[in-house]
LOVEXGU-619898 format. One record per residue (C-alpha): x, y, z; residue in three letters; residue number from 1. Coordinates in steps of 0.2 Angstrom, whole numbers. Each point is the difference from the previous one (the first is absolute). Layout:
N
> X | Y | Z | ALA | NUM
...
//
This chain:
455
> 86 | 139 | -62 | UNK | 1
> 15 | 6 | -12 | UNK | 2
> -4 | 18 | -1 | UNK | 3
> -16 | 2 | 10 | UNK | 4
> 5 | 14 | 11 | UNK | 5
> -1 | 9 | -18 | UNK | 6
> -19 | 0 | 3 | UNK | 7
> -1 | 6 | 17 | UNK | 8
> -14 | 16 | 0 | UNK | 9
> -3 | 6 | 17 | UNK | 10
> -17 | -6 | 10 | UNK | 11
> 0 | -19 | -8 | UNK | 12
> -8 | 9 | -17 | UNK | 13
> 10 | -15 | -7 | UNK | 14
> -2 | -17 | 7 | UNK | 15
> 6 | -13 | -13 | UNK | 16
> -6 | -13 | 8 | UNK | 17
> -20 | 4 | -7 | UNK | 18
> 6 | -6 | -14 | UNK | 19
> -4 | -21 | 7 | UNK | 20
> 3 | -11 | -13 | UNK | 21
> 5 | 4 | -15 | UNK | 22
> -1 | -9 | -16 | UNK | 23
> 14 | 13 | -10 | UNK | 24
> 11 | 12 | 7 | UNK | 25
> 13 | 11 | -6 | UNK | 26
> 12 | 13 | 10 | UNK | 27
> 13 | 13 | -6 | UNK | 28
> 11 | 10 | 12 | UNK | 29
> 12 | 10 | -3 | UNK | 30
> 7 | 20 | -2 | UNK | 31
> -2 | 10 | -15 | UNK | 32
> 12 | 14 | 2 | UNK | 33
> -2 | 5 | 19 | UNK | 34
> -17 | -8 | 0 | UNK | 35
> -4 | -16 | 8 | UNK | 36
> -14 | -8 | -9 | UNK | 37
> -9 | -17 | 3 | UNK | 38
> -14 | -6 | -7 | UNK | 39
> -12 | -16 | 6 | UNK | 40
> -13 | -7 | -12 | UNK | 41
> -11 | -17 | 6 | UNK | 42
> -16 | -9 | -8 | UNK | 43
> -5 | -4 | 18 | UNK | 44
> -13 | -15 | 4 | UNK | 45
> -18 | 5 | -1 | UNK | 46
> -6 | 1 | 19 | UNK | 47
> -14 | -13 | 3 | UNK | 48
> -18 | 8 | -6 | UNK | 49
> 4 | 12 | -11 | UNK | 50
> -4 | 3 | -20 | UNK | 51
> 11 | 9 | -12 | UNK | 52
> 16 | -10 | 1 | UNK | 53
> 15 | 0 | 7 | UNK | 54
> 6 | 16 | 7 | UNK | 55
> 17 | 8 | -5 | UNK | 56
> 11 | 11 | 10 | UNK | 57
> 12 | 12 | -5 | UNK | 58
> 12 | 11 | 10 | UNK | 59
> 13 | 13 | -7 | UNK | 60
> 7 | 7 | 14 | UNK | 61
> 16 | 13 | -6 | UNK | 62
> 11 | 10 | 15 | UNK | 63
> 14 | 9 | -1 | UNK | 64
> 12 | 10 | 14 | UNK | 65
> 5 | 17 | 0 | UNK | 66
> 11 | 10 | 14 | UNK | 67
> 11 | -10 | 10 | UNK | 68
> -16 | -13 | 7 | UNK | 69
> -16 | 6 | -10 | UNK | 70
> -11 | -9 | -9 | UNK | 71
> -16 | 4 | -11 | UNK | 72
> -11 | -13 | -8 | UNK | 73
> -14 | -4 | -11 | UNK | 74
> -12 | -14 | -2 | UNK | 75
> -11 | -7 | -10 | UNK | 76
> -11 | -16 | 5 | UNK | 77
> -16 | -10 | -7 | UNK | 78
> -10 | -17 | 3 | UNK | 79
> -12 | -3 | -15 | UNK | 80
> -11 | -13 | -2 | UNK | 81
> -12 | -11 | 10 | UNK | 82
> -15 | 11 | -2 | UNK | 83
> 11 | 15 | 7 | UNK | 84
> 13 | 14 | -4 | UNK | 85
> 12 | 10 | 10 | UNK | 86
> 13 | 12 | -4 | UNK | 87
> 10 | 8 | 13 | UNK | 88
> 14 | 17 | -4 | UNK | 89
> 9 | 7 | 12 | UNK | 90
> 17 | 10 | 4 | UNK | 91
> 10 | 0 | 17 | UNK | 92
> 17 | 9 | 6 | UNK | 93
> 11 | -1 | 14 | UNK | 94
> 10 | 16 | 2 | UNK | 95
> 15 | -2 | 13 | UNK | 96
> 8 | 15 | 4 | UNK | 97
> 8 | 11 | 15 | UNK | 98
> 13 | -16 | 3 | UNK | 99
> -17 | -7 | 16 | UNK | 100
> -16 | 4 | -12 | UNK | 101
> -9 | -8 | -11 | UNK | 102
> -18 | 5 | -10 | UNK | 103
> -10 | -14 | -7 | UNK | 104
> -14 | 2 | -11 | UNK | 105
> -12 | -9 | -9 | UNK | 106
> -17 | 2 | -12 | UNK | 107
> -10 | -15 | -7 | UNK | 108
> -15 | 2 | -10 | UNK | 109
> -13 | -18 | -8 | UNK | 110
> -12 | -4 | -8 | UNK | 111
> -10 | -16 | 0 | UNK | 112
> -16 | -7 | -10 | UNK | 113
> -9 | -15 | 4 | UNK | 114
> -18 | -8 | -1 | UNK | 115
> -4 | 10 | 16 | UNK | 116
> 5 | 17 | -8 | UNK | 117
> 14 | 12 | -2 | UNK | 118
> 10 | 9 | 13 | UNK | 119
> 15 | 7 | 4 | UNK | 120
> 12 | 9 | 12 | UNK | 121
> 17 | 7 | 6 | UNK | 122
> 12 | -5 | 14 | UNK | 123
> 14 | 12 | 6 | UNK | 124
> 12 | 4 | 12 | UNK | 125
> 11 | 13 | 6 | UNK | 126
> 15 | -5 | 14 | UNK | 127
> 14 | 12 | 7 | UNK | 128
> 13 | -11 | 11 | UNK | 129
> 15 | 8 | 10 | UNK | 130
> 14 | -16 | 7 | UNK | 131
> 12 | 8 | 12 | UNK | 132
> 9 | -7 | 14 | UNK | 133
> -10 | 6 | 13 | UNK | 134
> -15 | 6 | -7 | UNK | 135
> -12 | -5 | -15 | UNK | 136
> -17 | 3 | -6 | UNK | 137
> -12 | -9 | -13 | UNK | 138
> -14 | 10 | -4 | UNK | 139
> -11 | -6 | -15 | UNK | 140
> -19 | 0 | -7 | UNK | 141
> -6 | -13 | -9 | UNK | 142
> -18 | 0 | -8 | UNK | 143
> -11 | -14 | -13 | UNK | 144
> -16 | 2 | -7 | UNK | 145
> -13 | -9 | 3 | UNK | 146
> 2 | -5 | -21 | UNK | 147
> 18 | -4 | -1 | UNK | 148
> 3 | -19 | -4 | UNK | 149
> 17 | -5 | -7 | UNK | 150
> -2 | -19 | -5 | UNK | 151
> 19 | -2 | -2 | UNK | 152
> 4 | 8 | 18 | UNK | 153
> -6 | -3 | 18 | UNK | 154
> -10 | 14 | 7 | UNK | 155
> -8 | -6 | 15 | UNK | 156
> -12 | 16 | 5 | UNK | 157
> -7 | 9 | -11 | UNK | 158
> -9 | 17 | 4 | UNK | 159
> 9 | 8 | 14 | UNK | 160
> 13 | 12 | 2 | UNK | 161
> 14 | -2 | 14 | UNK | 162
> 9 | 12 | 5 | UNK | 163
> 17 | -5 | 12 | UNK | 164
> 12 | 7 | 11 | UNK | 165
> 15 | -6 | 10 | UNK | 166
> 16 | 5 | 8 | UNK | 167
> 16 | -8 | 5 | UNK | 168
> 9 | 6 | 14 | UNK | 169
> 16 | -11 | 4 | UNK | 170
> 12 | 2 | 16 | UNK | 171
> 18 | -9 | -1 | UNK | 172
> 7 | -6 | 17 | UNK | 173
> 20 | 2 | 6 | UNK | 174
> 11 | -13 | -9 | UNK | 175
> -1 | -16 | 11 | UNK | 176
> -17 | 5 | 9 | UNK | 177
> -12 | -13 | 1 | UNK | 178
> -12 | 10 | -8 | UNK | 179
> 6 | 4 | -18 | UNK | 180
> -13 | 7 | -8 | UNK | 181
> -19 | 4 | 3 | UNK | 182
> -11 | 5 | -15 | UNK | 183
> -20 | 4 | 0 | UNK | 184
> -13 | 4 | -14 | UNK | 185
> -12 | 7 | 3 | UNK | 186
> -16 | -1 | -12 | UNK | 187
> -16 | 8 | -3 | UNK | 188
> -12 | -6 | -14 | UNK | 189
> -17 | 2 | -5 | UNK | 190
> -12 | -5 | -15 | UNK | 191
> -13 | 7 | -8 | UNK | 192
> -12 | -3 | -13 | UNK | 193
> 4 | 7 | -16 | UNK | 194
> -12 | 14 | -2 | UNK | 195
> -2 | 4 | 19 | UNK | 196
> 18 | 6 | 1 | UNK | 197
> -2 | 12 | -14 | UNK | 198
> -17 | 6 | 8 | UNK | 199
> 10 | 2 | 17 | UNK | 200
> -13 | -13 | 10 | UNK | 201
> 7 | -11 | 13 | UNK | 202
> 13 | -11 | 2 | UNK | 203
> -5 | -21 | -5 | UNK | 204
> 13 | -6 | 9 | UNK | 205
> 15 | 8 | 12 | UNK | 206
> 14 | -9 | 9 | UNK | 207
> 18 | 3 | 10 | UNK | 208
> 15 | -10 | 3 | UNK | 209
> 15 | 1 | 6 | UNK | 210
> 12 | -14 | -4 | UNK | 211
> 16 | 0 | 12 | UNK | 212
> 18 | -9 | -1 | UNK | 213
> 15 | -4 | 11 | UNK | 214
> 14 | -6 | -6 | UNK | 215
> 11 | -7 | 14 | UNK | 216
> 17 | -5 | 0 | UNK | 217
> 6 | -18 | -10 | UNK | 218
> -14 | 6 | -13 | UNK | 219
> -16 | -5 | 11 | UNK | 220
> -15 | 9 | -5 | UNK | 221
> -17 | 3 | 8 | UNK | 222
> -13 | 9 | -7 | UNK | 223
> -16 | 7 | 10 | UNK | 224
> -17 | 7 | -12 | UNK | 225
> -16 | 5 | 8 | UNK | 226
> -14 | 7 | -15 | UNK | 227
> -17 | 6 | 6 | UNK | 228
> -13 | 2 | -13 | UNK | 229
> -17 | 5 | -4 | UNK | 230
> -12 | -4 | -15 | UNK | 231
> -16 | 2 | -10 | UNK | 232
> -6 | -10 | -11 | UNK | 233
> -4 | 1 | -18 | UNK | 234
> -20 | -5 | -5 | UNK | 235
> 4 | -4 | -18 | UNK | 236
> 13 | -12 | 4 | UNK | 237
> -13 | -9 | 7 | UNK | 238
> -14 | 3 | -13 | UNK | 239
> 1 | -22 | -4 | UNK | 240
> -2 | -3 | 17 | UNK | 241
> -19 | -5 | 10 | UNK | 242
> -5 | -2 | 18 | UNK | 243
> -15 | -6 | 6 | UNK | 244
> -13 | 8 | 10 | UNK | 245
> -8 | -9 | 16 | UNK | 246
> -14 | -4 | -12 | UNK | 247
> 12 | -10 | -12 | UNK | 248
> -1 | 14 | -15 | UNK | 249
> 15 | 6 | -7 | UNK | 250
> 9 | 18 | -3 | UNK | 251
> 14 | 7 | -3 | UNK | 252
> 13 | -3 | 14 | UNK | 253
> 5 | 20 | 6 | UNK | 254
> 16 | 2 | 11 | UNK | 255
> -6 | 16 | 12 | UNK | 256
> 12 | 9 | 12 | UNK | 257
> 20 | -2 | 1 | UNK | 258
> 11 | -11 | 7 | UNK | 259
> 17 | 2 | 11 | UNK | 260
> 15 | -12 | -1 | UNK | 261
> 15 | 0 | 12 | UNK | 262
> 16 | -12 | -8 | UNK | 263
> 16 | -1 | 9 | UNK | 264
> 14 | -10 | -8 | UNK | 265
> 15 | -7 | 10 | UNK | 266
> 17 | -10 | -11 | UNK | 267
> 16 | -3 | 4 | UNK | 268
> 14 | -5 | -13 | UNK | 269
> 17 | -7 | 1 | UNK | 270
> 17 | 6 | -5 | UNK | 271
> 5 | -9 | -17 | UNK | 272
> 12 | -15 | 7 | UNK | 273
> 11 | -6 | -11 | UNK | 274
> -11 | -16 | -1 | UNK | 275
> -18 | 4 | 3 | UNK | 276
> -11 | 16 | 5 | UNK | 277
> -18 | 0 | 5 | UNK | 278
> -15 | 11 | 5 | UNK | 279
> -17 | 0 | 9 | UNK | 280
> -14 | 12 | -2 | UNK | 281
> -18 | 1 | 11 | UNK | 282
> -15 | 9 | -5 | UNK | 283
> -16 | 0 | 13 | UNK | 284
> -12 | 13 | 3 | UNK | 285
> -16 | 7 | -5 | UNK | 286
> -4 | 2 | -19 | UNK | 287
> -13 | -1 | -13 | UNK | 288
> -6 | -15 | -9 | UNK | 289
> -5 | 12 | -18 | UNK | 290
> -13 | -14 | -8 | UNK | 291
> -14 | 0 | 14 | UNK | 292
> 6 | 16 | 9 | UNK | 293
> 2 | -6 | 15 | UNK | 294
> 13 | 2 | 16 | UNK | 295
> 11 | -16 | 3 | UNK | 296
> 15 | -5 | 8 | UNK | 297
> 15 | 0 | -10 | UNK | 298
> 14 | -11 | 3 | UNK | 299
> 18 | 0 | -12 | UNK | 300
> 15 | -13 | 0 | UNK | 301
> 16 | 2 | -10 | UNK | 302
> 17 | -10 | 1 | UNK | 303
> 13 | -4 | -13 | UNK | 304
> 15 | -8 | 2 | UNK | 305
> 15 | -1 | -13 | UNK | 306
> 14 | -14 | 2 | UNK | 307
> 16 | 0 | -8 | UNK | 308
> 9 | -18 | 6 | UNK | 309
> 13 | 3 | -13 | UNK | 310
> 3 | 10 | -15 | UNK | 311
> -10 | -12 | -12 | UNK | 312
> -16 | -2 | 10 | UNK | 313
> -10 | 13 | 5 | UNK | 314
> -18 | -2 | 8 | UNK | 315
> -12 | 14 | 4 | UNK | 316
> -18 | -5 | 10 | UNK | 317
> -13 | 11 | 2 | UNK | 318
> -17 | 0 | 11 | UNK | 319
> -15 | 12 | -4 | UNK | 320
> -16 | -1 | 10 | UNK | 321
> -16 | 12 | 2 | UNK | 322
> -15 | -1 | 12 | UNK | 323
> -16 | 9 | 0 | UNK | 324
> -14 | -2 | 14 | UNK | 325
> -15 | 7 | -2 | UNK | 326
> -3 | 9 | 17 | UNK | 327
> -19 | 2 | 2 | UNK | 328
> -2 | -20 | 2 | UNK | 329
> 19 | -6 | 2 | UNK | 330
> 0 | -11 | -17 | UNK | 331
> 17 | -2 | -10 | UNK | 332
> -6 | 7 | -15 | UNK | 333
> 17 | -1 | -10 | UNK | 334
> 15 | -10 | 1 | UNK | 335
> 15 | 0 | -12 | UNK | 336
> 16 | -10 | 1 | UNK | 337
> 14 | 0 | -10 | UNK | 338
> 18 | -11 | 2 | UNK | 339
> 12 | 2 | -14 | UNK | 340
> 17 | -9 | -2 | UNK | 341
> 13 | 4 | -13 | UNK | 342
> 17 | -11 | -2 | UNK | 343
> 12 | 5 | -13 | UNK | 344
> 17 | -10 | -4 | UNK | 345
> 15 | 3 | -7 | UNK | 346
> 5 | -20 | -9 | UNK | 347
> 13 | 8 | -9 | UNK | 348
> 7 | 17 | -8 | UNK | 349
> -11 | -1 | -13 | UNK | 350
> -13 | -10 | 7 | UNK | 351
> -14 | 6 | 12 | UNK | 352
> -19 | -8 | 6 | UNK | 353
> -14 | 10 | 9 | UNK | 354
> -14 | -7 | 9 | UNK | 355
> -14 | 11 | 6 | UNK | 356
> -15 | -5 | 9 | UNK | 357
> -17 | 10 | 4 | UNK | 358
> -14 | -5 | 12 | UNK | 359
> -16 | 10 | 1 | UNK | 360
> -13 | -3 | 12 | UNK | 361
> -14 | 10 | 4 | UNK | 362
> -18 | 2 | 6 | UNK | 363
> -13 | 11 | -2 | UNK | 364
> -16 | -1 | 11 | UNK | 365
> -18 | 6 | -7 | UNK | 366
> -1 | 19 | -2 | UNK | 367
> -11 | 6 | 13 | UNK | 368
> -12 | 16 | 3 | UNK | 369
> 11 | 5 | 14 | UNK | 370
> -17 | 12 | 7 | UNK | 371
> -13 | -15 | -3 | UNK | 372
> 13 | -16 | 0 | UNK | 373
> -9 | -8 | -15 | UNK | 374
> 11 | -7 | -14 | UNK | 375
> 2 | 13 | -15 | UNK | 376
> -7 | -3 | -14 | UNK | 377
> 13 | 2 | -16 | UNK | 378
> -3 | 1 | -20 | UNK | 379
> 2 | -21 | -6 | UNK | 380
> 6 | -4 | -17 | UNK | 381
> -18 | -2 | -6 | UNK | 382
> -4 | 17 | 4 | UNK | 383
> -10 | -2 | 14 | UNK | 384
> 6 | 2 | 20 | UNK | 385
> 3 | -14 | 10 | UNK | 386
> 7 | 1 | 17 | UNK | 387
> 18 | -1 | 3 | UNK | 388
> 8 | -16 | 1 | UNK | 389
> 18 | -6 | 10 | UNK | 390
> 14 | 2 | -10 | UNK | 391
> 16 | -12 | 3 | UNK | 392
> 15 | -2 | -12 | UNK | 393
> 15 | -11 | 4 | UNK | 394
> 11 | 3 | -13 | UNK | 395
> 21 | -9 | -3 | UNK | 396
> 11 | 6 | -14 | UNK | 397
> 14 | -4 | -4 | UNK | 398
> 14 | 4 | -10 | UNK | 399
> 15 | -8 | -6 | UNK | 400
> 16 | 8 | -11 | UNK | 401
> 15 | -6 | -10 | UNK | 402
> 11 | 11 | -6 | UNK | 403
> 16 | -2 | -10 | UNK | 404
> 14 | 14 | -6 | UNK | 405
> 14 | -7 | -5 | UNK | 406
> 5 | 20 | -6 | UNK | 407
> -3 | 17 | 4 | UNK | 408
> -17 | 2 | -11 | UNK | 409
> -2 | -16 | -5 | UNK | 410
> -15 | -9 | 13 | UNK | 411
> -12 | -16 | -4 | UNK | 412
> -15 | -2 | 14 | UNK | 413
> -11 | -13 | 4 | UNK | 414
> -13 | 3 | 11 | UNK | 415
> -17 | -9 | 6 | UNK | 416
> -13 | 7 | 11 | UNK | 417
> -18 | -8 | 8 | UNK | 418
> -14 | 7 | 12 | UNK | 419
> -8 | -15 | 10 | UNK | 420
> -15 | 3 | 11 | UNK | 421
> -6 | -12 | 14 | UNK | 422
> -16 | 2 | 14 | UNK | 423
> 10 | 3 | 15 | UNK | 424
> 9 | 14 | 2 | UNK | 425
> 20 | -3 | 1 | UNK | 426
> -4 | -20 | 3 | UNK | 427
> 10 | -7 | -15 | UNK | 428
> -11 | -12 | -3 | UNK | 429
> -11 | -6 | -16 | UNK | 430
> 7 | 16 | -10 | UNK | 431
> -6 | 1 | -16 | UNK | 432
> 8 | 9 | -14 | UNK | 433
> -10 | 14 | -8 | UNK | 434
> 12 | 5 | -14 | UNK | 435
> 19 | 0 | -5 | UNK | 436
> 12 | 5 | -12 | UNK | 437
> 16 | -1 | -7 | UNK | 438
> 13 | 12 | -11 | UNK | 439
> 17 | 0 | -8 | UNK | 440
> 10 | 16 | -4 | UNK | 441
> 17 | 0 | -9 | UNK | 442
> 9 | 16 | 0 | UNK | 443
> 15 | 0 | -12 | UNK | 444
> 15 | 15 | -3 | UNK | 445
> 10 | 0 | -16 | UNK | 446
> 15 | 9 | -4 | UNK | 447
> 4 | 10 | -16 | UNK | 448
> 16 | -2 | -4 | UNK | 449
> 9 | 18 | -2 | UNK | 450
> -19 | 9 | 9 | UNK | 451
> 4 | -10 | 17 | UNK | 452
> -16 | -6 | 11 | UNK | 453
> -17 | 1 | -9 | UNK | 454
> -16 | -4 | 6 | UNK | 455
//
């Protein structure tokens, strides 16, 4: 972690955990002059399946700031190996200026070569942000194309473009009112396929929001979002996907017409008490389940609660769950739970443990032809289409750390982690463990005598 917000690229371009498991690594950060320079090099595990060996990644990511807050950077970034090449090059700035205004720019070009051909693409962005007191806006555009892959980064959509818009009008209440502030964005989006925005044809997909806030006296807080939404679907991202006919043949599964959605979001958050703060969130409405594009009922929990007994312990619980049910037949197509528990104690001064805990549990149904209501057919590992089939996952991991600085710079760790699956979801019984590891770091700070502090 020392050093990683030195490879920080705006849009995830780098994601250094693709790089799984390495069998080398080195990395060098630093400044050169003004510059800040870091450099990541991995001979990373050959993923399962593959020919051509293991892959290495490289990164070289150098940034240096200009003005009073500005910032330009460049990058450089490549996954060789395993029967498949990508390089990536790009440059970003972020101009702040006017005391409330910033401009952000970015441009990213790859190329990539593998057994199923060559291709290649760019990714760029364009943002103009204003922060004031009362008023702000956050205008940007942001496109992909469809040839764009960055093996290093984290791109989740490829060939759209979507541009953005959103203000921020805040109101401030009379000292000792109850109501001492009230803030509202409001937010207009939409995406298009790459080459349709350039050609000026329709919108894919459109949506508005407007997410409200009150803060009340004592540091209460409640927060109101309704979003409406309407969306098109793309063919070609369904181009490994069959239904069948009512003679049992299959074709290609075709999402025709649009559909709407209509999400509100209520939460409510508590002041920070000197020994705990908590908040609660709901989301229920009407949205869009994207892989059988289909209507269903979306329902949303959120709650997390930090406590704080005394100045050594400190305990933070959280609670994620989302919903989907299908609405043409009433079925609970997908169901995600998530509880997470993290304890951190002080022992001593320099002495300090951390526990963290992760359960995942979650079901998906069949996909469905939400026209027909026969199971989709999807592309199987041998090449051939079976239908879809349930998928459940009941995951635990957990975490432990020991850490131990007996000086300012000088740190050992010891940590141990494990993930553990079992049948029934959050049961705690029969769990199996699926994989763990463990890792020890020493950090040591010498001193030059006559040169002070070196590292």
């Amino acid at each position: 972690m020392e050093g990683s917000s030195q490879f920080n690229v705006p849009n995830t371009i780098v994601y250094t955990r693709r790089i799984v498991r390495p069998d080398a690594a080195v990395k060098v950060t630093g400044n050169i002059g003004r510059a800040e320079v870091a450099v990541l090099s991995a001979i990373d595990e050959a993923p399962p399946g593959t020919t051509g060996g293991a892959p290495r990644a490289d990164i070289v990511r150098v940034q240096q700031a200009f003005g009073l807050q500005s910032t330009a950077g460049l990058l450089y970034s490549d996954r060789i190996g395993a029967g498949r090449d990508n390089r990536v090059v790009g440059a970003d700035t972020k101009i702040v200026f006017g005391r409330l205004y910033f401009a952000q720019f970015q441009g990213v070009t790859s190329t990539t070569s593998s057994s199923a051909g060559d291709q290649s693409g760019s990714l760029w962005e364009g943002v103009v942000d204003r922060t004031g007191r009362n008023f702000g806006f956050h205008y940007n555009v942001f496109g992909v194309a469809p040839g764009f892959r960055a093996d290093n980064g984290f791109v989740s959509r490829t060939g759209v473009v979507v541009p953005g818009i959103s203000n921020r009008f805040t109101a401030f209440g009379s000292p000792g009112s109850i109501l001492e502030r009230f803030t509202t964005f409001a937010s207009l989006g939409g995406v298009w396929r790459y080459d349709d925005f350039f050609a000026g044809r329709p919108v894919l997909e459109k949506s508005v929001s407007s997410n409200n806030s009150f803060t009340f006296r004592g540091g209460w807080s409640l927060s109101a979002t309704p979003r409406f939404a309407n969306y098109g679907f793309d063919s070609a991202a369904y181009a490994s996907v069959r239904t069948l006919t009512a003679s049992g043949v299959a074709q290609p599964f075709v999402p025709s017409g649009r559909l709407s959605a209509a999400v509100f979001n209520v939460g409510l958050t508590t002041p920070q008490f000197r020994r705990f703060a908590a908040s609660a969130s709901v989301t229920a409405g009407r949205d869009v389940d994207f892989f059988e594009a289909s209507s269903v009922r979306r329902q949303d929990y959120n709650a997390s609660l930090d406590l704080r007994p005394d100045d050594r312990l400190r305990v933070s619980a959280t609670y994620v769950s989302s919903s989907f049910t299908r609405q043409s037949d009433g079925v609970r197509t997908l169901t995600t739970r998530i509880p997470r528990l993290k304890v951190e104690y002080q022992v001593a001064r320099p002495v300090f443990v951390r526990v963290v805990a992760q359960y995942e549990a979650s079901v998906r149904k069949p996909l469905v032809d939400p026209f027909t209501g026969q199971t989709l057919l999807v592309l199987g590992s041998g090449g051939s289409y079976v239908a879809s089939a349930e998928n459940r996952s009941n995951t635990l991991r957990a975490d432990f750390l020991f850490s131990y600085r007996p000086s300012p710079g000088t740190v050992f760790f010891a940590g141990y982690g494990n993930s553990l699956t079992e049948v029934d979801p959050l049961a705690f019984q029969r769990l199996r463990r699926t994989s763990d590891g463990f890792f020890l770091k020493a950090s040591f700070l010498f001193s030059t005598v006559g040169r002070g502090p070196q590292g």
